[in-house]
N, C-alpha and C positions, 0 to 999 in steps of 0.2 A: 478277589478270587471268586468265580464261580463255579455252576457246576455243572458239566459239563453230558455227563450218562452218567444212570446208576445200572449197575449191572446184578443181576440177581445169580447165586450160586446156588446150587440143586445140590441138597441131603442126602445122597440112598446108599443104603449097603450097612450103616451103623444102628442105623434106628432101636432102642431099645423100648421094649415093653414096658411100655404106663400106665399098666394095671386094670385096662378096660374090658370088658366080660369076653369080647372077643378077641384079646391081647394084640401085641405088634408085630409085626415081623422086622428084620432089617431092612428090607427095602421099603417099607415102608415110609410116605413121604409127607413128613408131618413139622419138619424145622427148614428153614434157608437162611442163606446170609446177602443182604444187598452192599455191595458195595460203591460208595459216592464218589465219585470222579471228577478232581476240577480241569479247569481250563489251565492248571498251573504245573499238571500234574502227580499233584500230593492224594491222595485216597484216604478215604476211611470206612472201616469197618463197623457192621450191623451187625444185628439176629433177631428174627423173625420166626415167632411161633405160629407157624401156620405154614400150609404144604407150596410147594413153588409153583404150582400155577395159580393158586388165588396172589402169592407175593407178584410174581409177572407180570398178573391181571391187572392187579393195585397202583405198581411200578407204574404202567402205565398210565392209566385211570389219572394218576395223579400229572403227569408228564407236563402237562399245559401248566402245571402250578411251580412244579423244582428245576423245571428248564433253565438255564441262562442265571437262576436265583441265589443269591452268595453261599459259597459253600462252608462259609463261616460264621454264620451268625442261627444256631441251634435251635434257640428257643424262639425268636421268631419266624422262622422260614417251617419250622413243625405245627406252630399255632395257627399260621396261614393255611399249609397245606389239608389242617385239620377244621379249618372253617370255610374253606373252600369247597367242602366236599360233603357239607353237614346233610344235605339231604342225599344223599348215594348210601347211607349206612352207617349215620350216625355210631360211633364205639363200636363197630365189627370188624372183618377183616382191612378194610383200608386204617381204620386205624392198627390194626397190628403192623402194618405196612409200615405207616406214618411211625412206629417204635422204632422199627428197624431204621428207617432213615434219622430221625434222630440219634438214635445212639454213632451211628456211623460218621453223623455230622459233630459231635461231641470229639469223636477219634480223631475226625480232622483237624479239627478246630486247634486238639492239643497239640499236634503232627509240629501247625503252623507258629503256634506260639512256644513251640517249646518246652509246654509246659504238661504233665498228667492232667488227666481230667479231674482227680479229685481236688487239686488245687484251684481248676475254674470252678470248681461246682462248690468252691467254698473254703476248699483248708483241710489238713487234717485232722480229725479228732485221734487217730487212732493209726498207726501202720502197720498194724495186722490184727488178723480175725479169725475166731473157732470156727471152721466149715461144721457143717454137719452132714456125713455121709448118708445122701439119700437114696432106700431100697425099698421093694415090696416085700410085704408079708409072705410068706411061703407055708409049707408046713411043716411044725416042730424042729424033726430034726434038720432040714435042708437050710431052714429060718437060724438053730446057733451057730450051724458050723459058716455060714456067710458073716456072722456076728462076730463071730471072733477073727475069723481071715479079716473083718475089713479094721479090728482093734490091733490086730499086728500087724497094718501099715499105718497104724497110729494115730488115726481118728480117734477125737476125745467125745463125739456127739455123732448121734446118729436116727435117723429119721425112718421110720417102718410105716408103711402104708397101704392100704386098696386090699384088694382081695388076697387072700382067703377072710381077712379081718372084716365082721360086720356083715357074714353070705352065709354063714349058719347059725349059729346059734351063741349065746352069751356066755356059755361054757369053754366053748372052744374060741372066743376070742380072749378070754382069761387064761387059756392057756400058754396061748400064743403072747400074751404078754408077759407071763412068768417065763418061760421058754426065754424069751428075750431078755429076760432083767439078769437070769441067771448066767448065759451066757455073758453077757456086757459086763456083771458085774456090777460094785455098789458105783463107782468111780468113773463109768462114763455116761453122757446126758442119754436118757433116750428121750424121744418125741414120738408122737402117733400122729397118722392122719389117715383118717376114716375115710374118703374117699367121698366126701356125700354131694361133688360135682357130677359124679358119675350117672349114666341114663336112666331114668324112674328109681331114685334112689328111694330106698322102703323104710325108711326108720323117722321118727320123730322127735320131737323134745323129750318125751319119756324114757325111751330108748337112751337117748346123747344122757339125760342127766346121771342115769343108773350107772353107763358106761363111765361117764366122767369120777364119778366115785372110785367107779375099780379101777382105773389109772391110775388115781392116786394113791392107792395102795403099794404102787411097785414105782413110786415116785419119778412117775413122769415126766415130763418138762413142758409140756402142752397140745391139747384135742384138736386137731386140724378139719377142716371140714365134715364138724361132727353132723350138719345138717345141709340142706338143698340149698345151693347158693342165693337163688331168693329169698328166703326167708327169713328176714329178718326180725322179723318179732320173735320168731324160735330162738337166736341168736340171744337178743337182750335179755331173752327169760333166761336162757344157758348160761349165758356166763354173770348172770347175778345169784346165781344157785352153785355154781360149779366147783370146787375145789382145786382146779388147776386152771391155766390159763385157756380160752379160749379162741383161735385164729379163725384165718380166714381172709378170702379176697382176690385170691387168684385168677379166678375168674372177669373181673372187673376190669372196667379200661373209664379211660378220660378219670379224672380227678371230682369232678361232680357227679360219679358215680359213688362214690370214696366216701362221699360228705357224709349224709343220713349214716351210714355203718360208725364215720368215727363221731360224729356228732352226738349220735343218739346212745353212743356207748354199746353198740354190739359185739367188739372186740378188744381182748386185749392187746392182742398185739394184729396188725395190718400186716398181707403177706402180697400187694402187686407185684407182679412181673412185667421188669421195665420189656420185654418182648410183645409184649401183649398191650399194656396199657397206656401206651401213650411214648415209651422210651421213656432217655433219663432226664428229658424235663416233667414230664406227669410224674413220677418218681421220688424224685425231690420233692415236688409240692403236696403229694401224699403224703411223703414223711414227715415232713414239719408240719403240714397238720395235724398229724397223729400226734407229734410230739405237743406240739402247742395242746393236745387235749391229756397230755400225759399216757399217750398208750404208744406202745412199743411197735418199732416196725423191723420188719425182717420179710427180706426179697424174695421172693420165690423165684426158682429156679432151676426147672425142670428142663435145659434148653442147650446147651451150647458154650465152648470155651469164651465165646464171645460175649453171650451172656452173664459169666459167671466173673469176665473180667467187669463190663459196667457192673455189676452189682457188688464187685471189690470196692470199686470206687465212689459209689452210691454210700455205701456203709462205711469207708473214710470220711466223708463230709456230711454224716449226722450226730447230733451230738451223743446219741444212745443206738447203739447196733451191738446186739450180743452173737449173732450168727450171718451166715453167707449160705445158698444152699447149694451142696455138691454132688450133684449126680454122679454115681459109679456102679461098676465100671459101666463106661459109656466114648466110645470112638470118637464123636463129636467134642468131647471135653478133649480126652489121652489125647487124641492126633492131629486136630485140624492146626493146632499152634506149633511152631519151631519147636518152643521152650516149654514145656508143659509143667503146669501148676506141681508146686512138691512141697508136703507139708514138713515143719519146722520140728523137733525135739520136743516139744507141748502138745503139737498137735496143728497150730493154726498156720495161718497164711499170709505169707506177708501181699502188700497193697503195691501193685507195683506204682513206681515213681519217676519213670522214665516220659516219654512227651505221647498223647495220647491217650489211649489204653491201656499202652503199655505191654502189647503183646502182637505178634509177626504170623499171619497167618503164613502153614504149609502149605506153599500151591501144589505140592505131589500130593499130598494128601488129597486136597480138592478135587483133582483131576479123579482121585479113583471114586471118591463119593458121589462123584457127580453124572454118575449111572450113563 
């Protein structure tokens, strides 16, 4: 089976605000999905964190490498397309490209044998998982009453981040965390995450440690980009001082980017995004390195039904996955799928188990997103 065209779909009209100082609009063109076409005609489905005309660009870029090349075989035909292209931009958007094609090629793969992807990519550990409902920080009162709307549809974990948190002053991001604990409650997980991928981010390891103290005051569940994503010397001081757990990584792409962060102990837990970094073979071999170093991994996942479904099946076939991440509300998650994700009486989610992904994109949906 080979493969045949990949076809790129265009995002617009849903896009949600990610918290960047000049925020997003819905048209806004910042996710797509490629989809892989063989010659046999079975398909599979991507996502691509990056706007459709850099994925189109890439699409093609790549074109001499995926043409005619088995539409079956995932991790080698991604590692080609990724070595073929090492001086064009080494880890930037052709690899977010190369993400998308991989996971797409993963969907087929399963389509073909019948089987879920988490079954290829190793087995079960697990067939369901606590999402955690991911929001931004707001102010006070706008920030509980979103906090409890999203606890009465039954989210047990929930993720607050970027601005207003960490853009004035250390009073008012205590606030804003009490605000939150009160609202949630003793009984559901919160998380933070500071934002500090964000443009000339202002704070340092002095700032992150003092902060990291007052999180755990209101029993956090872990500091997300409490510093500049280079930084990794800031990182190892942080989270050998810290009181809660220290993430990070989203940002990163290729697996030997990954190294020095889990090698050197910068993190506790590794947060790649299989859209970004490589798809779900860089994915995988992040997390079992992280596990083989004993540090916890959890997907980020600011992106798309499609994404949120690999990163279901990403966190079935590792031995330790305590979350999945869920953006809401977000059009791209709710609508682009038939059957859209619905959480269970606990809270979590089960992994689907069907051949694939395990999930039918809405082609009406696409048509209207697709501007």
């Amino acid at each position: 089976m080979k493969i045949r065209d990949i076809v790129v779909h265009r995002l617009l009209g849903g896009t949600v605000d990610g918290g960047w100082p000049e925020g997003h609009e819905p048209e806004d063109d910042l996710h797509a999905l490629v989809e892989v076409v063989s010659d046999e005609g079975l398909t599979g489905i991507g996502s691509v964190f990056t706007n459709s005309a850099l994925v189109e660009a890439g699409v093609g870029t790549l074109r001499q490498h995926w043409e005619g090349e088995s539409a079956i075989e995932p991790e080698r035909v991604s590692e080609k397309l990724r070595q073929s292209v090492f001086w064009q931009g080494r880890g930037g958007t052709l690899e977010h490209v190369i993400s998308g094609i991989d996971i797409a090629l993963w969907d087929l793969l399963g389509k073909a044998c019948g089987q879920p992807v988490a079954r290829l990519l190793g087995g079960y550990y697990r067939h369901r998982i606590k999402p955690y409902a991911s929001i931004l920080f707001d102010e006070p009162g706008p920030l509980a009453d979103n906090i409890r709307s999203i606890a009465s549809r039954g989210f047990r974990a929930i993720k607050l981040g970027w601005r207003p948190f960490g853009r004035r002053d250390s009073a008012f991001d205590e606030l804003l965390v009490k605000t939150a604990r009160e609202a949630a409650g003793p009984e559901i997980d919160l998380l933070v995450d500071a934002g500090g991928s964000e443009q000339f981010w202002p704070h340092g390891y002095k700032w992150a440690k003092r902060t990291a103290e007052m999180l755990a005051n209101y029993q956090i569940g872990w500091f997300e980009e409490a510093l500049p994503p280079d930084d990794i010397e800031g990182f190892i001081r942080l989270r050998n001082v810290s009181p809660i757990p220290i993430t990070g990584g989203e940002v990163l792409t290729r697996r030997q980017s990954f190294q020095p962060w889990i090698e050197r102990g910068a993190l506790d837990i590794v947060q790649p995004d299989a859209t970004k970094c490589g798809g779900l073979t860089e994915a995988r071999r992040i997390a079992w390195m992280a596990y083989d170093h004993n540090i916890q991994f959890v997907s980020h996942g600011w992106n798309t039904a499609i994404g949120l479904a690999a990163d279901l099946h990403l966190a079935a076939a590792i031995p330790v996955a305590k979350y999945v991440e869920y953006l809401t509300p977000a059009p791209y998650i709710d609508e682009i799928i038939t059957r859209p994700f619905q959480l269970d009486a606990e809270g979590f989610l089960a992994i689907p188990e069907t051949p694939g992904l395990g999930v039918e994109l809405n082609r009406e949906a696409l048509r209207r997103f697709a501007g």
